[in-house]
ZAMARGU-4260 file (C-alpha; in steps of 0.2 Angstrom, whole numbers, plus 5000, padded with zeros to 4 digits):
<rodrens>
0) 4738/4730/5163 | 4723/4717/5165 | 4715/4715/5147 | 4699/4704/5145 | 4702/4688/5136
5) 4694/4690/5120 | 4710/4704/5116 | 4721/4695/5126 | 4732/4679/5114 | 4748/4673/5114
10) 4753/4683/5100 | 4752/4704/5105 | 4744/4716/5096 | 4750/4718/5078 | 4752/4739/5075
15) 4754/4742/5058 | 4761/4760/5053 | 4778/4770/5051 | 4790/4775/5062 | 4788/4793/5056
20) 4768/4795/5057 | 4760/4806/5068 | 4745/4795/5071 | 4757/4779/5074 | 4767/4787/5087
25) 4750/4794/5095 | 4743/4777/5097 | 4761/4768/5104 | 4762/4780/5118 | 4744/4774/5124
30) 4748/4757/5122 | 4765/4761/5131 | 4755/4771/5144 | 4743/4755/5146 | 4759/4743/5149
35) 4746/4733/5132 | 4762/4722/5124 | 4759/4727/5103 | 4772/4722/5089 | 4776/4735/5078
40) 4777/4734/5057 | 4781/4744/5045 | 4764/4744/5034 | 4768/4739/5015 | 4762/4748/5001
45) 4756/4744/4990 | 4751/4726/4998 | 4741/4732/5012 | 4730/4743/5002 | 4717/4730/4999
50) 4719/4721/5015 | 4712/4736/5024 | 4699/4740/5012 | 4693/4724/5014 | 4695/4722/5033
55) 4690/4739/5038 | 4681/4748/5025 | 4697/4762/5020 | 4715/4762/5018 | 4723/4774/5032
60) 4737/4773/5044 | 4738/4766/5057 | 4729/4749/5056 | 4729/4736/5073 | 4725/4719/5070
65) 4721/4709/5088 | 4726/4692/5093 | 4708/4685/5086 | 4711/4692/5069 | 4700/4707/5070
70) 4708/4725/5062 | 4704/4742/5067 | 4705/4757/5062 | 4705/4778/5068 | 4717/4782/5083
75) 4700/4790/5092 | 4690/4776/5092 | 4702/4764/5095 | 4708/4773/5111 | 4692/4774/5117
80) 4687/4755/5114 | 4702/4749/5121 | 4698/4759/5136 | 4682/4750/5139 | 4691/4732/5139
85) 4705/4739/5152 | 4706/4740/5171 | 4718/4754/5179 | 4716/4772/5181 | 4706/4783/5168
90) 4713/4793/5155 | 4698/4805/5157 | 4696/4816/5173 | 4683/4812/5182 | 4676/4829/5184
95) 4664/4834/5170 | 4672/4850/5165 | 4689/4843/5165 | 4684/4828/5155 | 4677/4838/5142
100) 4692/4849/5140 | 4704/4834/5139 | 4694/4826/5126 | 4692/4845/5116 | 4712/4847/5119
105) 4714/4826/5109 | 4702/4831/5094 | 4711/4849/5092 | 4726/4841/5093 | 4722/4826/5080
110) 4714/4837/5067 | 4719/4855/5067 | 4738/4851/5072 | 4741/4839/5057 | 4743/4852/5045
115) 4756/4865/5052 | 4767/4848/5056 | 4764/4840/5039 | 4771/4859/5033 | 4786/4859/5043
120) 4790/4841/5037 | 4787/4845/5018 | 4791/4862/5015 | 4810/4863/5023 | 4821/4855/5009
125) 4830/4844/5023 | 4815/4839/5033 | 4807/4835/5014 | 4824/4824/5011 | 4823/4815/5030
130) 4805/4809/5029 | 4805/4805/5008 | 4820/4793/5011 | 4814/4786/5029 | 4796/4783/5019
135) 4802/4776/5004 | 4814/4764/5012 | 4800/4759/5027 | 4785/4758/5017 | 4791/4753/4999
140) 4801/4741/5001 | 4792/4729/4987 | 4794/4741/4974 | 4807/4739/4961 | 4810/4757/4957
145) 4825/4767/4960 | 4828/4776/4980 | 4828/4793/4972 | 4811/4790/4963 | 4803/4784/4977
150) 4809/4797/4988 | 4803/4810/4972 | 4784/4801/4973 | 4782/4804/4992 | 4786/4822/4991
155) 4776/4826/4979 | 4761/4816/4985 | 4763/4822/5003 | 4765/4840/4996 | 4749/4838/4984
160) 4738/4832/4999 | 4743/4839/5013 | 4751/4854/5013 | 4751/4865/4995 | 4736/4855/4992
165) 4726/4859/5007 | 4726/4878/5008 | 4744/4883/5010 | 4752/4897/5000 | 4766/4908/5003
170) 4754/4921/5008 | 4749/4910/5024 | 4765/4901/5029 | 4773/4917/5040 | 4754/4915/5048
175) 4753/4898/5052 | 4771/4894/5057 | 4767/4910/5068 | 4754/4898/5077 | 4765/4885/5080
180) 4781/4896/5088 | 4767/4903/5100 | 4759/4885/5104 | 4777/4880/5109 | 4778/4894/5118
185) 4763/4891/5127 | 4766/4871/5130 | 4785/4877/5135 | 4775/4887/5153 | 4764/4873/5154
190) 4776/4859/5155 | 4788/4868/5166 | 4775/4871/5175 | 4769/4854/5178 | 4773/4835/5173
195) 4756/4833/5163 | 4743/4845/5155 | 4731/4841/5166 | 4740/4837/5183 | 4753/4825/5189
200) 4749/4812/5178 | 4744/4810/5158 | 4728/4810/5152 | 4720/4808/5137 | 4724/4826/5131
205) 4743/4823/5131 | 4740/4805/5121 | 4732/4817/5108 | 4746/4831/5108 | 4760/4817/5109
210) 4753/4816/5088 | 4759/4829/5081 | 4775/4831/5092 | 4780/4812/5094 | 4785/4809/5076
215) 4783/4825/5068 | 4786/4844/5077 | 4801/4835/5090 | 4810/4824/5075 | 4809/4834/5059
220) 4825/4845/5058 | 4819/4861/5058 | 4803/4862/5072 | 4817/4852/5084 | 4830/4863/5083
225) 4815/4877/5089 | 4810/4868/5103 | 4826/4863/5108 | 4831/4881/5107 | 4816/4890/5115
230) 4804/4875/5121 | 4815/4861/5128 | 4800/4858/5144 | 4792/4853/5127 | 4805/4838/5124
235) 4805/4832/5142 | 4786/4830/5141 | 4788/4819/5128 | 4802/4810/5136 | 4793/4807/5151
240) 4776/4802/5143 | 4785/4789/5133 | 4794/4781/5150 | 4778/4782/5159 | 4767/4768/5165
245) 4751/4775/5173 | 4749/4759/5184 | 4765/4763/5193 | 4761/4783/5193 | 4753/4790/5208
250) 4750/4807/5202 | 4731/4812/5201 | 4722/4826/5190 | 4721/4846/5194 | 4704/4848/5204
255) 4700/4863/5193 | 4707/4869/5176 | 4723/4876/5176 | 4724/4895/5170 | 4736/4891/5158
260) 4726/4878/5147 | 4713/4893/5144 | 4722/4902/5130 | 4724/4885/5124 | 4704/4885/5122
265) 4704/4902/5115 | 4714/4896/5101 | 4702/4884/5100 | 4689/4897/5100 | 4695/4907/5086
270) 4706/4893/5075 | 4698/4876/5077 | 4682/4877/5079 | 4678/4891/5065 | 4687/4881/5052
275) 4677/4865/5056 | 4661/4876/5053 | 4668/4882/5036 | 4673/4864/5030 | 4656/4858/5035
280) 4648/4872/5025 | 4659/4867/5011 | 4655/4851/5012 | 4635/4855/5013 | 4640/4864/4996
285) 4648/4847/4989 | 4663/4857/4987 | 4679/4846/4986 | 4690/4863/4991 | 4684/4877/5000
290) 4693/4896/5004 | 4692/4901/5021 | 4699/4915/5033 | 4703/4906/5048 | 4709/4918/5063
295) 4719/4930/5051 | 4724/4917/5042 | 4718/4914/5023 | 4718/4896/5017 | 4715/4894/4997
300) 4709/4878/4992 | 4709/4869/5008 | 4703/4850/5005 | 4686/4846/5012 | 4686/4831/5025
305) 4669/4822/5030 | 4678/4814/5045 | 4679/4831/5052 | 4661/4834/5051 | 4660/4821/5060
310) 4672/4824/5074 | 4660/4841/5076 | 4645/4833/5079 | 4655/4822/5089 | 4662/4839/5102
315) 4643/4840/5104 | 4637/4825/5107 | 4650/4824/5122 | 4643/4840/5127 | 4623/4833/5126
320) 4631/4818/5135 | 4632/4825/5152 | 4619/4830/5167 | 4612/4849/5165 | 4622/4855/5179
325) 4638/4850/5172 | 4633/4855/5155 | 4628/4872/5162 | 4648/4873/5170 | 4654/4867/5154
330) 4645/4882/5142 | 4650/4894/5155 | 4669/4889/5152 | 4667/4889/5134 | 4659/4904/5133
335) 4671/4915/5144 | 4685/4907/5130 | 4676/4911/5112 | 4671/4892/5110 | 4653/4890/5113
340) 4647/4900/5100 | 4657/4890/5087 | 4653/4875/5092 | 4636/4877/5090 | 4636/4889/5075
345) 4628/4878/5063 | 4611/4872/5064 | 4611/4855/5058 | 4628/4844/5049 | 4629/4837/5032
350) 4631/4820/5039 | 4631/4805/5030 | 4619/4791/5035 | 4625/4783/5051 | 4641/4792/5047
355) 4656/4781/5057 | 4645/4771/5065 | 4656/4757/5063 | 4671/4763/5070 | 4686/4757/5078
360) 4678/4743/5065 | 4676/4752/5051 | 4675/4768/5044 | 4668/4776/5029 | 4678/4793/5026
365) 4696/4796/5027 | 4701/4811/5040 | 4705/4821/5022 | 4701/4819/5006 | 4716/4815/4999
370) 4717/4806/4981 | 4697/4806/4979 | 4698/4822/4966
</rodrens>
């Protein structure tokens, strides 16, 4: 793949995450997809923490440092960048309609996903033991402290942050794991239906979905053995976006959106897009936790998360981004599907001033507020 010189070096890429992270794993299958040579590490803790505050403004994982010495930072933005320094075939459909659902389908996937997987990881004793060892010998390797207390730290601050500590109770769980069996049983019709989600060759949609599956819902121990019971066109998706290189691939896009993304889009309707209303008002509020009922399901004291007022304003933007007439066949799909209304509910967003501006560069708020309260 053809990189202009200033990423281009002799040394690749330098991806620092874990082998286990869902946003890690999302960004290796683009690169892998991109034939764009990266070296892997392991990122060190506590080590790295003031290396990336000082590079790119926040410590989150994964950070990418380029052959010139530059660090970046959010998966999104550094996709897209990339993307712009490239030459081969587009992630993005060319069709208007198309492209905005792929790039709907990446932020659904990044944001509202990340919780349900974080769940099955840290709620199931052996998924809790798998991922608290696999961290604490990948990630702490510096610190002179015994395995088991290690292992202890990360369940508990994994547990505090993401999952007990960001609206899950035992009242919800039968709710949301609910969700997930009936997304793998819609992704299970998709993929046997077709190689890709949006044809017969990946796009940036399945770059976004191979988050939450890669390293998380296809190897933690319990969501595995589901799909491998009930949703194994699931695993050979990910098997075949892994081993695929889109400039040997002759697949193209669907011309028009397949029928079976559109429930897909009603989940968005009534899950996604609802709670990134409610976690906007809550930040409007200056609430640092906030309770919502989201889609028959109750979430007490869910974190707030800046970030995703951002990525809000963000759906419209590429929305307002477009000519009127594909605007007007872009509302007309979101309306039929329960998104429209949503996505515009709120009048204005409690943005902050210039608010990510300086992404893949630099950011200024973490995707949750994890460790600020």
């Amino acid at each position: 793949m053809p990189i202009r010189g200033h990423i281009a070096g002799e040394s690749p890429l330098v991806l620092y995450g874990s082998s286990i992270s869902y946003f890690t794993g999302k960004l290796e299958n683009y690169f892998r997809l991109r034939g764009i040579p990266y070296q892997f590490r392991s990122m060190q803790f506590p080590a790295m923490k003031h290396t990336l505050e000082q590079e790119v403004g926040l410590m989150q994982m994964p950070a990418l440092q380029l052959a010139d010495g530059r660090w970046l930072t959010d998966t999104t933005p550094i996709i897209d960048w990339f993307e712009g320094q490239v030459q081969g075939k587009p992630l993005v459909p060319d069709d208007p309609v198309l492209a905005y659902v792929c790039q709907l389908l990446e932020d659904w996937a990044d944001e509202w996903w990340w919780r349900p997987a974080m769940h099955y990881r840290w709620h199931y004793p052996e998924g809790a033991r798998f991922a608290s060892r696999h961290l604490a010998l990948e990630l702490t390797g510096s610190i002179k402290l015994p395995l088991w207390l290690k292992s202890q730290y990360f369940k508990f601050r994994q547990r505090r942050g993401y999952t007990t500590g960001d609206g899950l109770t035992p009242g919800n769980i039968p709710a949301v794991e609910a969700q997930v069996q009936r997304l793998f049983g819609q992704l299970q019709g998709i993929f046997s239906a077709r190689p890709f989600l949006l044809g017969d060759r990946p796009s940036l949609a399945d770059v976004g979905l191979s988050g939450p599956f890669c390293r998380h819902f296809a190897l933690d121990p319990v969501p595995h053995r589901m799909l491998q019971q009930r949703a194994p066109a699931i695993l050979d998706w990910l098997d075949r976006l892994w081993h695929t290189r889109l400039d040997e691939l002759q697949g193209e896009f669907c011309e028009s959106l397949p029928a079976d993304l559109e429930p897909l889009l009603e989940d968005i309707g009534s899950g996604y897009l609802p709670y990134l209303n409610a976690n906007a008002e809550a930040v409007r509020r200056g609430e640092r936790r906030f309770d919502a009922d989201i889609d028959g399901v109750f979430y007490r004291g869910a974190r707030y998360s800046r970030y995703r007022v951002w990525c809000l304003e963000q759906l419209r933007a590429r929305f307002l981004g477009v000519d009127q007439g594909a605007q007007q066949a872009i509302r007309s799909l979101l309306e039929a599907r329960g998104c429209w209304q949503p996505l515009w509910q709120l009048r204005d967003l409690p943005l902050l001033d210039k608010q990510e501006a300086g992404l893949p560069f630099r950011g200024c708020s973490k995707m949750i507020a994890v460790n600020e309260n």
